[in-house]
mmCIF file of the C-alpha atoms, coordinates in Angstrom:
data_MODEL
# 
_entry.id   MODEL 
# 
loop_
_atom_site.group_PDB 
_atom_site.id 
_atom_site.type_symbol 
_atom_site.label_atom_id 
_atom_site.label_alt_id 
_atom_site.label_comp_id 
_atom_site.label_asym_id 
_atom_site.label_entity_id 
_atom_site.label_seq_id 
_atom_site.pdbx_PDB_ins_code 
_atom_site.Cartn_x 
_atom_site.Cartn_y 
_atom_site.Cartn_z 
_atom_site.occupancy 
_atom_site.B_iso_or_equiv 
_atom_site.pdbx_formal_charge 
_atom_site.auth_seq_id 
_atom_site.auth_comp_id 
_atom_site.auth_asym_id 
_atom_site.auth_atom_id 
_atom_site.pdbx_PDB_model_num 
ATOM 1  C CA . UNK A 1 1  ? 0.000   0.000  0.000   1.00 0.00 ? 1  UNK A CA 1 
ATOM 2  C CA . UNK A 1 2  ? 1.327   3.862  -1.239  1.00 0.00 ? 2  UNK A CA 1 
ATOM 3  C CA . UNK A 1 3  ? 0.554   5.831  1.118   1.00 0.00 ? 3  UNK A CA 1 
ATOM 4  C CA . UNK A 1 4  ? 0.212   9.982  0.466   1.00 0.00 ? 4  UNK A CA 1 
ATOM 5  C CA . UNK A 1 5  ? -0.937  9.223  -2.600  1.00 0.00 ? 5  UNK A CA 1 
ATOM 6  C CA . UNK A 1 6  ? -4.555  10.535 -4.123  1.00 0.00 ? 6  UNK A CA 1 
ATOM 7  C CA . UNK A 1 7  ? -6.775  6.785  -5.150  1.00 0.00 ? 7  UNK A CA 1 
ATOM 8  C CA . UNK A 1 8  ? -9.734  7.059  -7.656  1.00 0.00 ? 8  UNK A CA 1 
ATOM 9  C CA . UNK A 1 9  ? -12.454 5.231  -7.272  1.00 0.00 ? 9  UNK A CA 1 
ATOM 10 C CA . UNK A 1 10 ? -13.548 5.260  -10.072 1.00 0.00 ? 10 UNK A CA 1 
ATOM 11 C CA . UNK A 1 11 ? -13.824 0.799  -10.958 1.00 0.00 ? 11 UNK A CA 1 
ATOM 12 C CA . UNK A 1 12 ? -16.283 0.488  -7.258  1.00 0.00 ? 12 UNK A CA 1 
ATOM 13 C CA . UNK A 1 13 ? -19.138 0.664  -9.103  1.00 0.00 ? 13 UNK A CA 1 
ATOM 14 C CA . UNK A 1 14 ? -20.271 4.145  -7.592  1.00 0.00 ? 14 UNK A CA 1 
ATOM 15 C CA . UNK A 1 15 ? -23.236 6.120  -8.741  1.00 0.00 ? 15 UNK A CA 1 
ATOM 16 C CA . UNK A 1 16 ? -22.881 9.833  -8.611  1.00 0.00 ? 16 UNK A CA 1 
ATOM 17 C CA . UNK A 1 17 ? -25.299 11.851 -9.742  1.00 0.00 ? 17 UNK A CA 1 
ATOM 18 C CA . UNK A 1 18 ? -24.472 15.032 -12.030 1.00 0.00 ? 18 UNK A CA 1 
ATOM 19 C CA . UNK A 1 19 ? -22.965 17.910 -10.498 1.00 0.00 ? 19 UNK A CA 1 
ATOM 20 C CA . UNK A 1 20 ? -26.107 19.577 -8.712  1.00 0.00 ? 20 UNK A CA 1 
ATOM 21 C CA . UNK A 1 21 ? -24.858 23.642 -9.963  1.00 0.00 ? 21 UNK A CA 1 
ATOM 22 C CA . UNK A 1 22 ? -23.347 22.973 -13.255 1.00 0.00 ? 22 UNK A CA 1 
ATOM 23 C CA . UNK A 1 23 ? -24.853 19.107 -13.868 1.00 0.00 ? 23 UNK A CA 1 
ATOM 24 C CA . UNK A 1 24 ? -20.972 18.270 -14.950 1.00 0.00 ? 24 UNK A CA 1 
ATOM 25 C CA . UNK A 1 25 ? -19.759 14.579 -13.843 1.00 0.00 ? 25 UNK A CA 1 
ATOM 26 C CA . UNK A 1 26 ? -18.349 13.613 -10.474 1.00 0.00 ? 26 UNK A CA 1 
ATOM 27 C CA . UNK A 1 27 ? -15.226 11.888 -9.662  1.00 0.00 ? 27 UNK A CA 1 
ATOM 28 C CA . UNK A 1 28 ? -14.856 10.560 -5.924  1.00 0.00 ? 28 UNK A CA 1 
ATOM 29 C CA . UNK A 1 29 ? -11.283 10.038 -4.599  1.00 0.00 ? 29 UNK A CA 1 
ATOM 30 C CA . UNK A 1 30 ? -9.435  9.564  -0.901  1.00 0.00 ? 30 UNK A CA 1 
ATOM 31 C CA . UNK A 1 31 ? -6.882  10.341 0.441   1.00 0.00 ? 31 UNK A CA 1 
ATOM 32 C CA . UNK A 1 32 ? -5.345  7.694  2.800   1.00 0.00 ? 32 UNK A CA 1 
ATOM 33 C CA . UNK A 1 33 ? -4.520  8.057  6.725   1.00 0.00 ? 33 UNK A CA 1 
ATOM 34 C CA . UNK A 1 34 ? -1.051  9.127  6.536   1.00 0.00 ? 34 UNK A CA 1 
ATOM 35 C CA . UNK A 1 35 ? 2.046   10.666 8.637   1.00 0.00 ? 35 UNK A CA 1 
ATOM 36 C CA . UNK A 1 36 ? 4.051   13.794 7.876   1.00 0.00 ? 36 UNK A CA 1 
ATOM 37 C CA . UNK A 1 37 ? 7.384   12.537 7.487   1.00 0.00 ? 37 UNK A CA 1 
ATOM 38 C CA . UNK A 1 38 ? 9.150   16.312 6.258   1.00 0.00 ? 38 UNK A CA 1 
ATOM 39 C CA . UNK A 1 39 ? 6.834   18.637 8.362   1.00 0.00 ? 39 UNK A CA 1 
ATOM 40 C CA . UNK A 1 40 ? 6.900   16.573 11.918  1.00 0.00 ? 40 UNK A CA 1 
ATOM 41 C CA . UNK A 1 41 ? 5.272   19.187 13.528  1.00 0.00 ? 41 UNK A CA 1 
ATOM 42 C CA . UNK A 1 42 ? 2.364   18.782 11.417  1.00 0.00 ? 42 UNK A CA 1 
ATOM 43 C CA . UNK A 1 43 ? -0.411  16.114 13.397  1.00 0.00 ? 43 UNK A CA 1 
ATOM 44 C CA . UNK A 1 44 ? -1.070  12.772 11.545  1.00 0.00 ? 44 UNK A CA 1 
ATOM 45 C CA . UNK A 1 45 ? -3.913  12.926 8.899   1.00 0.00 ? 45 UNK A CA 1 
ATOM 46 C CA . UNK A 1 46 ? -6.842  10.124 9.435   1.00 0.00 ? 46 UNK A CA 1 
ATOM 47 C CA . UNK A 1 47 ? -7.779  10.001 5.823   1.00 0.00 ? 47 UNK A CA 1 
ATOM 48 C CA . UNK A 1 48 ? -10.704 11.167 4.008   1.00 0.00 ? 48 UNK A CA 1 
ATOM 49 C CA . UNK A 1 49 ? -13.123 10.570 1.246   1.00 0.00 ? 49 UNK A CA 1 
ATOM 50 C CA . UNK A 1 50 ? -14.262 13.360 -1.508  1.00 0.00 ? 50 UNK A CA 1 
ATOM 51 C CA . UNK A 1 51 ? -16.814 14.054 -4.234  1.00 0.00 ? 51 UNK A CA 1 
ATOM 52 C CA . UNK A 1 52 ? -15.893 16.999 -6.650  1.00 0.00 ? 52 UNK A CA 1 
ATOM 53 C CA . UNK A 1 53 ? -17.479 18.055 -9.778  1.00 0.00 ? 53 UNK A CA 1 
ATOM 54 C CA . UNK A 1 54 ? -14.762 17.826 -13.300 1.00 0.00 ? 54 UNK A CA 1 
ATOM 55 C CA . UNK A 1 55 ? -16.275 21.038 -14.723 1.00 0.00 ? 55 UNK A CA 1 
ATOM 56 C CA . UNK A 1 56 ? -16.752 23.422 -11.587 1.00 0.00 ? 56 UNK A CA 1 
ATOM 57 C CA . UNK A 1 57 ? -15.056 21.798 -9.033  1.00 0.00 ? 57 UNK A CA 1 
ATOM 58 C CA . UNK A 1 58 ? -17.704 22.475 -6.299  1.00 0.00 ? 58 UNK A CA 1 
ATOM 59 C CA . UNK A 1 59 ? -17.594 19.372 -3.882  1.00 0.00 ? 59 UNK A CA 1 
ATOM 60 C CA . UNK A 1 60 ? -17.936 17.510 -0.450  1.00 0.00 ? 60 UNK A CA 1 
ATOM 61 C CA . UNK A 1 61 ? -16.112 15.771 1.666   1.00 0.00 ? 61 UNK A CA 1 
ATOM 62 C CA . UNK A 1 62 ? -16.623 13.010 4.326   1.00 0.00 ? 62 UNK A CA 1 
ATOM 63 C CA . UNK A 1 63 ? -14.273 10.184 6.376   1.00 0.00 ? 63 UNK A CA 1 
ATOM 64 C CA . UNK A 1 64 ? -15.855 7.351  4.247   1.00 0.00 ? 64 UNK A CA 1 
ATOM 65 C CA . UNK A 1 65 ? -16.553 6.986  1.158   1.00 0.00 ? 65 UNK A CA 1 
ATOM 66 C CA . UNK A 1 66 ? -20.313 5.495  1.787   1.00 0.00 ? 66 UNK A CA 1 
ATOM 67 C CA . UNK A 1 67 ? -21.057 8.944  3.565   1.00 0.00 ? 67 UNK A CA 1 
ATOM 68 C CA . UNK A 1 68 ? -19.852 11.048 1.051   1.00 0.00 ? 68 UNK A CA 1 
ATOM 69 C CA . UNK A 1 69 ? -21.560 9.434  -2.162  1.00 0.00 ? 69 UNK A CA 1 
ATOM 70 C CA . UNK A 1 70 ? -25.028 9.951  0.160   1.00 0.00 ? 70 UNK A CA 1 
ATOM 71 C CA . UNK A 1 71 ? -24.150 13.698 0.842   1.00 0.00 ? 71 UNK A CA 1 
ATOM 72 C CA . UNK A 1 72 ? -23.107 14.373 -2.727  1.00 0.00 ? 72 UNK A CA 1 
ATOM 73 C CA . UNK A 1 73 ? -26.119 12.358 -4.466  1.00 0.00 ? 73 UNK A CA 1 
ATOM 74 C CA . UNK A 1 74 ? -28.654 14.194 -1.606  1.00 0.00 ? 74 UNK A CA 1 
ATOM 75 C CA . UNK A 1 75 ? -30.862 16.128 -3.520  1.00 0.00 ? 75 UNK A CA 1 
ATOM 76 C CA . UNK A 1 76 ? -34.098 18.416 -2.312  1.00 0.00 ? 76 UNK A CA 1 
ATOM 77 C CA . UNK A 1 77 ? -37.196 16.600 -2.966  1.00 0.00 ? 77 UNK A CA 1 
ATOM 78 C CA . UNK A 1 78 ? -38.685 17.989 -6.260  1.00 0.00 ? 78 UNK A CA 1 
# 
């Protein structure tokens, strides 16, 4: 396992709706728990999930990724 490195997740079969301000696509990606090994000083980061839009880059972000497709899909009820 790489850690500091950005993972796509884009092959798990996730359903994103369109971007909800510009209707662009979604791409969801984390970033894995990981120490600062140059800036020591700096406290360890747990990890975290996001949702942006490609085309305006509005997004969300959440600690998993199950929380952050249901905050990015949310939509108000038409």
């Amino acid at each position: 396992m790489e850690t500091n490195k950005n993972l796509l997740i884009a092959a798990m079969n996730v359903k994103l709706k369109p971007c909800p301000f510009c209707g662009g696509e979604a791409i969801i990606y984390e970033i894995e728990p990981h120490t600062h090994e140059i800036a020591t000083w700096m406290p360890d980061y747990t990890g975290e999930c996001f949702v942006e839009c490609t085309n305006c880059a509005c997004g969300i972000s959440a600690d998993t990724k199950e929380v952050a497709v249901a905050k990015w899909n949310r939509r108000v009820e038409e």
